[in-house]
C-alpha positions as CSV (number, residue, x, y, z in Angstrom):
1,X,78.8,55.5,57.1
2,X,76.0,54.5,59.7
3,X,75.0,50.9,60.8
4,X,72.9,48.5,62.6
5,X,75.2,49.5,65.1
6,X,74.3,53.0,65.1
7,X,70.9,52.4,65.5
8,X,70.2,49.3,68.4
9,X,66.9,49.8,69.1
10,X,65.7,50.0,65.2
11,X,67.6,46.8,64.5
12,X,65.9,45.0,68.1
13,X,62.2,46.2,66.3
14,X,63.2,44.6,62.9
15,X,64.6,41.5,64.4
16,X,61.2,41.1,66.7
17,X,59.0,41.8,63.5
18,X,60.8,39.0,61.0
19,X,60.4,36.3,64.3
20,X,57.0,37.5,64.5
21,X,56.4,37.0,61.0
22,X,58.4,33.7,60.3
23,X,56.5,32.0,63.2
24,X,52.6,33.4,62.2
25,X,53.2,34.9,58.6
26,X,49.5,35.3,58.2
27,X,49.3,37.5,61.5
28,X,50.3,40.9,60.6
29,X,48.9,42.8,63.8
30,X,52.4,43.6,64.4
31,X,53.1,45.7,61.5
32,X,49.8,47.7,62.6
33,X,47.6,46.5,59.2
34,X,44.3,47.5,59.1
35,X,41.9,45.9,57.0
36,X,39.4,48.2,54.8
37,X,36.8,45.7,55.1
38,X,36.3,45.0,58.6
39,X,38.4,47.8,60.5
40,X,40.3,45.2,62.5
41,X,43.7,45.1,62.8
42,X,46.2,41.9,61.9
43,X,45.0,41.2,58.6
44,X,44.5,42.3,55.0
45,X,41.1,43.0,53.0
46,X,42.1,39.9,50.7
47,X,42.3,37.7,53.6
48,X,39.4,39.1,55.7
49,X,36.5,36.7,56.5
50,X,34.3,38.8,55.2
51,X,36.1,39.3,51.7
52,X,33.4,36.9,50.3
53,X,30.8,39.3,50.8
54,X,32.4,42.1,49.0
55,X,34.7,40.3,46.2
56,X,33.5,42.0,43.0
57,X,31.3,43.7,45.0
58,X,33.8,46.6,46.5
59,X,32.9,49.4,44.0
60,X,29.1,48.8,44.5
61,X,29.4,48.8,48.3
62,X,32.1,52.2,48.1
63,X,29.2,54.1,46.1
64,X,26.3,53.0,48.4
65,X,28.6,54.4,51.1
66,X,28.9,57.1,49.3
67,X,25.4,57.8,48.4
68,X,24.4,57.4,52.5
69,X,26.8,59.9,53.4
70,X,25.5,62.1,50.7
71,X,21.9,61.5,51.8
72,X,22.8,61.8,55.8
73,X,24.4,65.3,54.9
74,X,21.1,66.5,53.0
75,X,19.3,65.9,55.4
76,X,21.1,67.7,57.8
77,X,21.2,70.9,55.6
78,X,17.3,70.6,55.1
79,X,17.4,70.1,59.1
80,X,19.7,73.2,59.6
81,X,17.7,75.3,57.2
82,X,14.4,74.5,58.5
83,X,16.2,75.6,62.1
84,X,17.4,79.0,61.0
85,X,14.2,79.9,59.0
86,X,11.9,79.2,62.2
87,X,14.5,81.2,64.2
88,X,13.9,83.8,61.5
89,X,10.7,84.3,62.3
90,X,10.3,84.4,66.3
C-alpha cells in the first residue's frame, strides 16, 4: 500500500500549497489559476476586478468575440482571394 512516505517530494508541494493558502486564501497564484476575464494569473473570474464590467454581461461579450474573429477571418479570405486571383492573371 503506498504513502506520504512513498512520495516526499509530493507531500513537501501539498504542505507548501495549504500554508500558502491558510495565510493569503484569496491568492491562488500558487495553484497556477488563470482568470478568463483578465488573463492574469492568482485569481478567479468571480473575484477579478474587472468582474463588474462583465457580470451578466459574459455571453454578450463571448459572442462579440466571436463575431470579430468571424469578421477578422473574412476578411482575410477576401484578402487571400483577391491575392491569388491577381496572381492569376500576371
Amino acid at each position: 500500500m503506498l504513502n506520504c512516505q512513498s512520495y516526499p517530494e509530493t507531500l513537501s508541494q501539498i504542505l507548501n500549497i495549504q500554508q500558502a493558502l491558510s495565510q493569503k486564501p484569496e491568492d491562488l497564484e500558487i495553484l497556477g489559476l488563470k482568470c478568463y476575464l483578465c488573463e492574469r494569473v492568482g485569481h478567479m473570474a468571480i473575484h477579478c476586478e474587472n468582474y463588474c464590467m462583465f457580470k451578466g454581461n459574459i455571453e454578450a461579450q463571448a459572442i462579440e468575440s466571436l463575431h470579430l474573429l468571424e469578421e477578422a477571418i473574412r476578411r482575410q479570405v477576401r484578402q487571400r482571394t483577391s491575392h491569388h486571383k491577381i496572381m492569376r492573371e500576371i
